[in-house]
C-alpha positions, 0 to 999 in steps of 0.5 A, spaced: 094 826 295 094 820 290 101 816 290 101 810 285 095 807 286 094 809 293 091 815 294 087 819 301 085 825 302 089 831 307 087 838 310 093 842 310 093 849 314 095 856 312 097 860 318 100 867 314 099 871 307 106 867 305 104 861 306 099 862 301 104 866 296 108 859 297 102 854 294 100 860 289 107 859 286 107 850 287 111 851 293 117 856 297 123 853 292 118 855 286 116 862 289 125 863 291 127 862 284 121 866 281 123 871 285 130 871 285 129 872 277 125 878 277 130 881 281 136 879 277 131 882 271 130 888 274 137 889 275 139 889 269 
């Protein structure tokens, strides 16, 4: 983690399958917009 000119080290856990979907996709607010655009695209 770095902030400014600080930074340290962290050990994040990923307990599920949809954790790691969210940190693939930079965070869960990421994956709901990318999902919520693939569906409106199918629905087109």
């Amino acid at each position: 983690m770095r902030a400014g000119d600080k930074s340290f080290t962290v050990i994040a856990r990923v307990d599920t399958p949809q954790e790691v979907e969210y940190i693939a996709h930079g965070g869960i607010l990421q994956y709901v917009l990318r999902q919520r655009a693939a569906q409106m695209t199918a629905d087109r």
